[in-house]
Structure formats: C-alpha cells, structure tokens
N, C-alpha and C positions, 0 to 999 in steps of 0.2 A: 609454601603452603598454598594451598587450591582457595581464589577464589572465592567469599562466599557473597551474592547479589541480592539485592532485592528489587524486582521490578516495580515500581508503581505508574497505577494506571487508576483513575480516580475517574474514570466518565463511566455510563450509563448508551452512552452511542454504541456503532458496532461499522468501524472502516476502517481502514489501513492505520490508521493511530492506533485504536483498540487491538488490533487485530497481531502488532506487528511481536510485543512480548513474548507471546503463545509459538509463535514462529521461531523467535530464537531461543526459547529456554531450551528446546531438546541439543539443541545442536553446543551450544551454553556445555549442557552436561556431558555429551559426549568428549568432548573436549576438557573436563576435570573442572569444572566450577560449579557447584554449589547453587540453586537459583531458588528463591522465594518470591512471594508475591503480595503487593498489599492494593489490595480493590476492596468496591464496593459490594456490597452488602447482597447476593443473588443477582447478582450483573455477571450479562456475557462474558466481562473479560475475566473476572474471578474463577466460573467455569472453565474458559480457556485455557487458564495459564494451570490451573488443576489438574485437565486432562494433557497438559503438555508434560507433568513430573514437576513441578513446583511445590513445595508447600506455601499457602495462601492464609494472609489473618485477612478479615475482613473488617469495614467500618460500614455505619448506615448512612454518612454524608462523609462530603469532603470538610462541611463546616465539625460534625462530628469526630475527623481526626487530629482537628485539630484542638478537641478538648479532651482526647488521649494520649498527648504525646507521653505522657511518661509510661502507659499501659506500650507502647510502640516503643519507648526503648528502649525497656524491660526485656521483651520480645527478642529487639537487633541485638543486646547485649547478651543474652540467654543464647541465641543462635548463633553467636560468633557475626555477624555480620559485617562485614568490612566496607561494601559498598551499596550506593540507590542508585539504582537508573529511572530518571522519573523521563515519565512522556508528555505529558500536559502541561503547559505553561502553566495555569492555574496550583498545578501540584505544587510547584515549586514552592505555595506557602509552607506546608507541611513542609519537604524535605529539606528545605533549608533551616527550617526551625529544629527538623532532626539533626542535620548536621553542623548545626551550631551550637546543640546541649552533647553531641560528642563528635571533638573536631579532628578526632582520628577515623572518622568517615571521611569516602571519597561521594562526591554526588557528579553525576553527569547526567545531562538531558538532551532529549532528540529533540530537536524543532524540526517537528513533523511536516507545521503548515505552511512556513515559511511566514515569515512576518512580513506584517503590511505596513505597522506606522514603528516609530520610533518609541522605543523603551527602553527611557533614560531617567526616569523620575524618581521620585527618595524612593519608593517601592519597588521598582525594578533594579534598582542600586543596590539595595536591600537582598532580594529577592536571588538576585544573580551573585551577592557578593563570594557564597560557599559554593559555587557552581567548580570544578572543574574543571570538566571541559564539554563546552556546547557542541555536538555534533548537528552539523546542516547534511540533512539526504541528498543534496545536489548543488552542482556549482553555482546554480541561479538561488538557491535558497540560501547559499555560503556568501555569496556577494550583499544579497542583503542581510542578511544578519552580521556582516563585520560593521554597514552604517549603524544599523539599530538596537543593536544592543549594547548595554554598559561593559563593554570589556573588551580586553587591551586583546587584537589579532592573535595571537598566542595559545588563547584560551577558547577558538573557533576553530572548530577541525571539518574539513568535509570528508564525509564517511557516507558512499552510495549504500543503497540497499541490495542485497541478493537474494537471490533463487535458491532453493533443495533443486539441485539438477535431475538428483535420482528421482523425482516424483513423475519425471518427464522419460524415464527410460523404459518401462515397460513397455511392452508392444501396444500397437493400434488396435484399438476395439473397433468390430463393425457397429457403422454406424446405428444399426436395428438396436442392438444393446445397449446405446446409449440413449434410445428415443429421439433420435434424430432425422429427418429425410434423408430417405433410402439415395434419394438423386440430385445432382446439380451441386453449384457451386453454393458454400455455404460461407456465409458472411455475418460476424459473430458483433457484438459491441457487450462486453460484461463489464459490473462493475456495479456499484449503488446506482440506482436510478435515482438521481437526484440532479436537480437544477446545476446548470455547470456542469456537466459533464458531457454535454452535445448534442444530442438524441435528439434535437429539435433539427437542426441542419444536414443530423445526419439521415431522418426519413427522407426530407427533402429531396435528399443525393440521392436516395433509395429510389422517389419516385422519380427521377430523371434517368435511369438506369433502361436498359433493353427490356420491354415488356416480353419479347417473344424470347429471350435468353434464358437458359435453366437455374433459377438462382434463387437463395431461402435467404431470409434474415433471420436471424436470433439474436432476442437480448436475453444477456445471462444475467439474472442480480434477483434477489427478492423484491419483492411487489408490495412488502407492510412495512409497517415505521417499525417493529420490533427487529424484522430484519437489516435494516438502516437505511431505508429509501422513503421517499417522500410519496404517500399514498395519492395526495389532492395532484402532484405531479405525473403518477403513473396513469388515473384517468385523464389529464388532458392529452399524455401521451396517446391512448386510444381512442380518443377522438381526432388524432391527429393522423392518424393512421385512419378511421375511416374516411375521414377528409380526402386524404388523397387515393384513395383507393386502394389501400394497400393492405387489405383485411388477410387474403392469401398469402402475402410474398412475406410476413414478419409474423414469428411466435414469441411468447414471453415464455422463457423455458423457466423461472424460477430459479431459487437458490439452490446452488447443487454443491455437494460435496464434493465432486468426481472432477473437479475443474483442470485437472492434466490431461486427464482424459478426454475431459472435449475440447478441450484447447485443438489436442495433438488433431482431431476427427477435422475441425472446422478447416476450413480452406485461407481464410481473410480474417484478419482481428483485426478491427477498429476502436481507436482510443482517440475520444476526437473532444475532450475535456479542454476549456481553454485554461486554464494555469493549473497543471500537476507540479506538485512541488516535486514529485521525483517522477511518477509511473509506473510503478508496481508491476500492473497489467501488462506494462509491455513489455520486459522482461521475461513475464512469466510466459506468454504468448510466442516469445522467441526464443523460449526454452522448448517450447514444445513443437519450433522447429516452424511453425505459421506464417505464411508470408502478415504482413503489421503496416496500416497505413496508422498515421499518428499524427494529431497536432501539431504544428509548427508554433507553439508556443509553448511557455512554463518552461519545465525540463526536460522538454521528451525530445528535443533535438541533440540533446546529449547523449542519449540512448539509437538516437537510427540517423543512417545515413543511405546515401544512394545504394550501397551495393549491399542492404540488408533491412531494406524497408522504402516506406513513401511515406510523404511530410504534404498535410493539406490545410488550410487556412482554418480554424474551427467554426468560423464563421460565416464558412463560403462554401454554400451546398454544391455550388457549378466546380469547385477545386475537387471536392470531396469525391461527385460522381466521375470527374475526370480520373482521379487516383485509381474510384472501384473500376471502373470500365479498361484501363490496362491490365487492371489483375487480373479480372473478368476473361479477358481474350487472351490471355499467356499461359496456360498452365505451367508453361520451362519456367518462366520469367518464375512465377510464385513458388517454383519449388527450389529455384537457386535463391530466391531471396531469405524464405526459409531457414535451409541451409547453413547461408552465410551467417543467418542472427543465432541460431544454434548454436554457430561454434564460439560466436563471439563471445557470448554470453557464458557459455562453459569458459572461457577461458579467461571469462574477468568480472563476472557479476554472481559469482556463490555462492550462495549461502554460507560454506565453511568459510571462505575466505574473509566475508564479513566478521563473521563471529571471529575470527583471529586476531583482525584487526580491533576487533573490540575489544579483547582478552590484554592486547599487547598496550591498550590506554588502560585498562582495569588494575592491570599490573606496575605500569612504569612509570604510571603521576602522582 
C-alpha cells in the first residue's frame, strides 16, 4: 500500500526550510505516495505545498495546534495517514504529541539548520523520543547532530538534498529575454539577502576585480521581509555598493520564478554564505551546468571540488577576487568546470533519487 505523508511545516519565514516540502511533494506523488500538508494559517508554505498537489489543513499558530490535536487526528485518522515529516524543530511539540496519541505513526524530521548547542534535556528527550529517524542534509550537519541530540546513532541518517535535473534541461534563453545584460561576463550571487550569507566580502571582491574587464554582478533573491530577506540589510547593502563605487557593475534582479533559467544565462555563481548547512544553491547552479565559486566552509566543500568548482574563504574578499578573476580570464576553464558539476550532480544529487531514498525509510522503519 502507497504511502500516505504528511508534511508539516509550522513557520511563517519563506527559505530553504519552508521552501523544501513544496519541492518534494510532486516528485512524493509521482512516485505513488500520497502527500498532505499541515501549515499555517495563509502562510507561504500552506500555499506552496497547495500548489505542489498536496491537500493542506491549516492551523492559525503553532500554539493553536497544539489545542487541536484531536481535530488533527481525526483528520490523519480519516485520511489514512500513516506517516509526518515535520521540518521545524519547534514542530516537533505537535507531532510528537500526534504520534504518541497514535503510535502506529511513523514521524521523521529534517534538521535543516544543523544544530548549534546540545539538546539533551527532559524536553528534548521528550521531544525526540517518537522521532524515527533524524535526517541531517549534510555530513557536517550528521556529525553534529550524532553529539546533540538525544539519540542512539542508528536513529541519525544523512540524506543530501537534490535537484529536478529536468528544470535545467531546456534550452538557453537569450539573455535580452530574461532581462539580463546583453554583454560581458555575468556573475550571479542568489539566494535570501540576509546577514550570513556573504554579500558584504563579496562586493568587496567585486570591487577589487578589473574595472576595464567586461563584467555585471547580479543578486538574485527578493528585497522584502515578505519575500525572506532582511530589508534594514538590503539598504546597507546599497550603501555599500555606493561606497565603493560600484553603482554600475551590480543589479538587484529581484525574486524570480525563472531561476534555471538564469542560472543556465549567468557565467559565475557565487555562494559565499559562511555555514550552509547543506547548499542548495550550488547544486542547483551546477545543475545548470555554471561554473560555482563557494565557501570553504559549512557544507559546501562536500558539494565542489577542484575539477568542478572553486572554494574561497567567506571572509576573505582578496581569496574571493582571486577565485573571480581566474574565472574572469578562462572562459575554457568555466565551461569545463561547468560541465564537470553538471554531470556530477546528475549523477548523484536528484531530486528522484532523494525522494527514493526517502520512500525507502518511509517504507522500511
């Protein structure tokens, strides 16, 4: 018998936590499982996971699901429901309380963020005790979560994250129809504009860069806190940029739906975040075949290596412009490096293959 899931996802934010249900329920169903969804109340992820083929209950807090549990598992019991995948540590009040009033639920959660401090105390003891099994998005997020959390290695599995490869297979649009500069090397950084994430080191590196060389910056991500970015930080960001003079050389393209699309257009993806619990970004940026400079820190040195990327200090604008300025003067160099992360990534970061392996713990514990 097929599967039947429920995602929960209990935040009001809008980033790769929120974001990541909506990503695999389609692929969920195409593969014979069943997916449902339990959000908040006219929050991004409710819509997302909606417009993924979900059916979605909603609550108006996470305090108020938890003075519904019997209306919730009325619900899971009505819908057959056999298993939760909660994403918020927080959730875990609810779905543990769900799968301790029916202990023929299976529960498992992604530790998205990767844990900082130790969670060992009666509430996390508690918390974790119906847990199944804890998926970490990366070896560096699996190592510390086997310290921090209340449970025997066994019950700690590392499960990367993938790519839809096909979103990346369509042909290249010219650049004019995406709104892009017609000329020069284009050098991309997408993602939340938020603090942590680099953008301070990485103008820097920007303004160190050949002024008479043909070459555009773009940040990809929205610019409002509805979008998930921190507004008081996207102005100091443009004060930062006029600072250094660099009103011409950097656009803020905005949130875009199209993002294979410009992936595939841009020349340079930078992700120069100092602790990605996994990297999303770069993946999807070496699905689209983009040569990828990346942090040398968090998890993104699991993801690229010499002969399908470059690694620069997040810290260190002189590392950073060193990185751009090879890629800058190679174009062989960027299209073999390209290339090489294309094929990688097809052949071990996709989408289907995640979802299988998540089918095959859905199924077998």
């Amino acid at each position: 018998m097929a599967p039947k899931i429920m995602q929960i996802c209990l935040s009001r934010g809008w980033g790769g936590l929120e974001m990541y249900p909506a990503r695999i329920i389609p692929e969920l169903q195409r593969q014979g499982a069943a997916s449902y969804g339990l959000a908040l109340e006219a929050s991004r992820v409710a819509a997302s996971m909606r417009e993924a083929g979900a059916e979605v209950v909603t609550v108006a807090s996470a305090g108020k699901a938890l003075l519904q549990l019997g209306k919730l598992l009325r619900y899971i019991d009505h819908h057959g429901i056999t298993t939760l995948h909660c994403h918020k540590s927080s959730d875990l009040r609810v779905a543990s309380l769900l799968a301790l009033r029916r202990p023929s639920l299976q529960l498992f959660f992604t530790e998205h963020m990767g844990v900082k401090r130790p969670k060992k105390g009666w509430y996390h003891r508690f918390a974790y005790a119906r847990v199944t099994r804890v998926f970490s998005i990366s070896q560096a997020t699996y190592q510390r979560n086997l310290k921090a959390l209340p449970l025997p290695a066994e019950r700690i599995y590392c499960l990367g994250l993938g790519v839809d490869t096909a979103a990346y297979e369509a042909p290249l649009l010219p650049r004019q129809t995406l709104e892009l500069p017609a000329q020069g090397c284009l050098i991309a950084l997408p993602g939340r504009i938020t603090p942590g994430k680099g953008h301070e080191a990485w103008l820097e590196a920007l303004a160190m860069l050949d002024r008479s060389a043909c070459w555009q910056a773009l940040i990809i991500g929205g610019t409002t806190a509805e979008e998930g970015s921190d507004e008081a930080f996207v102005a100091r960001l443009k004060a930062q940029i006029s600072t250094l003079g660099l009103e011409e050389r950097v656009i803020f393209m905005g949130f875009r739906r199209d993002l294979p699309a410009l992936l595939k257009a841009v020349d340079i993806v930078c992700v120069p975040s100092r602790n990605e619990a996994f990297g999303l970004t770069v993946i999807e940026a070496m699905a689209a075949g983009s040569a990828v400079v990346g942090a040398d820190s968090g998890a993104i040195p699991e993801l690229i290596d010499a002969s399908r990327g470059r690694l620069a200090a997040p810290t260190s604008p002189q590392a950073w412009a060193c990185a751009l300025t090879e890629l800058l003067d190679d174009v062989a160099l960027r299209e073999r490096l390209g290339e090489h992360a294309r094929q990688w990534v097809a052949e071990n970061m996709t989408l289907q293959a995640h979802v299988q392996k998540l089918l095959i713990e859905y199924k077998g514990s």
